[in-house]
N, C-alpha and C positions, 0 to 999 in steps of 0.2 A: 078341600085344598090338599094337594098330595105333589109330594117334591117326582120325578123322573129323571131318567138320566139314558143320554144316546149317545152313541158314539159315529166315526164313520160317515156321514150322510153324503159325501163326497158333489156335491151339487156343483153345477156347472153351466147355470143358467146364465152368467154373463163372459162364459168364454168356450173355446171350442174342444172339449174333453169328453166325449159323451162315455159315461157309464154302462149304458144297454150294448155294449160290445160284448160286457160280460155274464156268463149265467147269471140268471136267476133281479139281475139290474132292471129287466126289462121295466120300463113305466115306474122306478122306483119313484119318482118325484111325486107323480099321480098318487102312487100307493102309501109314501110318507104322507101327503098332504090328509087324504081319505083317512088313514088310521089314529091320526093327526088330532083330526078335529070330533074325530068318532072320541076319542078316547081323555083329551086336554081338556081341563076350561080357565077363563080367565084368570081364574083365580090361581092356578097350578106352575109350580115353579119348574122347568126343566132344565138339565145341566146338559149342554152338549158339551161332549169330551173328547172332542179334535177331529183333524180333519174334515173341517166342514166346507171349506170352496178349493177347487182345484186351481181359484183363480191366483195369476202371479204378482196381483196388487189389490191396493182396496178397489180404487175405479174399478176392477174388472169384476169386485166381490159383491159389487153394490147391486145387484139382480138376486143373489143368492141373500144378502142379509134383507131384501126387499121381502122376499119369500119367507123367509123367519121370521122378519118381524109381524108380517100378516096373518103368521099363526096364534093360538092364543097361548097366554101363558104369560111368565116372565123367564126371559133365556140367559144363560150365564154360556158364556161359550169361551174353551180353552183351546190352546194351542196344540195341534196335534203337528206329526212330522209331515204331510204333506201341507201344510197351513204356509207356505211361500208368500203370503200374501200379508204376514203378520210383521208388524214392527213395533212398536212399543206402543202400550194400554193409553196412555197420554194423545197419542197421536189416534190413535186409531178410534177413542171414545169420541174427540173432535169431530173424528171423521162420521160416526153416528148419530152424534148431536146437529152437526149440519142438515141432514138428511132426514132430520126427527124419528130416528130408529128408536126408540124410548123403550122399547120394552130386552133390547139388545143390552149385555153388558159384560165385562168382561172378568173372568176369574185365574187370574195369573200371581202367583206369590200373593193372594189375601186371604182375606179370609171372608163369608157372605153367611147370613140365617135367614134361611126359608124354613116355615111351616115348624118356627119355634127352635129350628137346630141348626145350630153352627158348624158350618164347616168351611173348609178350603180346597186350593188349589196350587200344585205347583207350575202346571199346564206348560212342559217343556217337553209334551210325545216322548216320554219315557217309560220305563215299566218296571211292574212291579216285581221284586226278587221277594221270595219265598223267603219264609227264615231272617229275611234284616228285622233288626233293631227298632222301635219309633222312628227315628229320626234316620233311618235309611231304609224309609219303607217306597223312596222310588229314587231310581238307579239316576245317579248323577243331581246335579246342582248346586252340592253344598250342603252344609250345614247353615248358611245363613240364608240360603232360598228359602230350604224348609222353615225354616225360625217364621218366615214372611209370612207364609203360606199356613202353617198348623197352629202356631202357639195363638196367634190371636183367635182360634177358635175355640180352645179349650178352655177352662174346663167342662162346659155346658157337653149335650150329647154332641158327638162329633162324626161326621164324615169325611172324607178325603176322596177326592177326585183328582186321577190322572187320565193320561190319556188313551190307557188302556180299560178305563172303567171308572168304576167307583172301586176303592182299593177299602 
């Protein structure tokens, strides 16, 4: 069991954005799906960290979390700056529980422990500044997003996911 973390995946399977316009995009989905399953298994936790649908709603996102969820794993997915399709954790888990996307969830302001370590997310597509503080180790939200997002993970070992990465 081993935690992972992607960022990026920019998918567009339920609307009309195709990626293979750009170098090196060509067949990513194919080549995500193949490395995918070469490399994940059920039991492995992965954090995608934004920007995962280009779509502009969930309806249009529901091709693209279809393709997630059929992969294996359990997926934590944050909000990255192309994520248009996001509105509040509430609404949007509804919207995966309809659909019995179950292995879908979401890490925005909490905090989640896979593979025995706790960690969080502030998942507002910000980035990380060099040199801040704990508590302004990603640019913008507040001090009381962060509070949401890291203190319920500590003290155990901790990570931190934005949407630039694992930070």
């Amino acid at each position: 069991m081993s935690v992972y973390a992607i960022g990026d995946p920019h998918l567009s399977l339920g609307c009309d954005k195709e990626m293979n316009i750009f170098a090196g995009w060509h067949d990513y989905v194919q080549r995500l799906e193949q490395n995918w399953r070469e490399n994940i298994s059920p039991e492995d936790t992965v954090i995608l960290a934004g920007d995962i649908s280009w779509a502009m709603n969930m309806e249009d996102a529901l091709a693209d979390f279809t393709f997630l969820h059929g992969l294996p794993g359990e997926k934590y997915l944050m909000k990255g700056n192309h994520d248009y399709w996001w509105t509040t954790v509430s609404s949007m888990q509804r919207f995966l529980d309809q659909h019995r996307l179950n292995t879908l969830h979401f890490l925005h302001n909490n905090a989640v422990t896979a593979e025995g370590v706790r960690g969080g997310g502030e998942g507002r597509g910000q980035h990380y500044r060099p040199g801040a503080g704990p508590n302004q180790a990603v640019a913008g939200g507040g001090p009381t997003r962060k509070r949401k997002a890291f203190v319920p993970a500590l003290p155990a070992h901790f990570w931190a996911a934005g949407h630039s990465g694992i930070l």
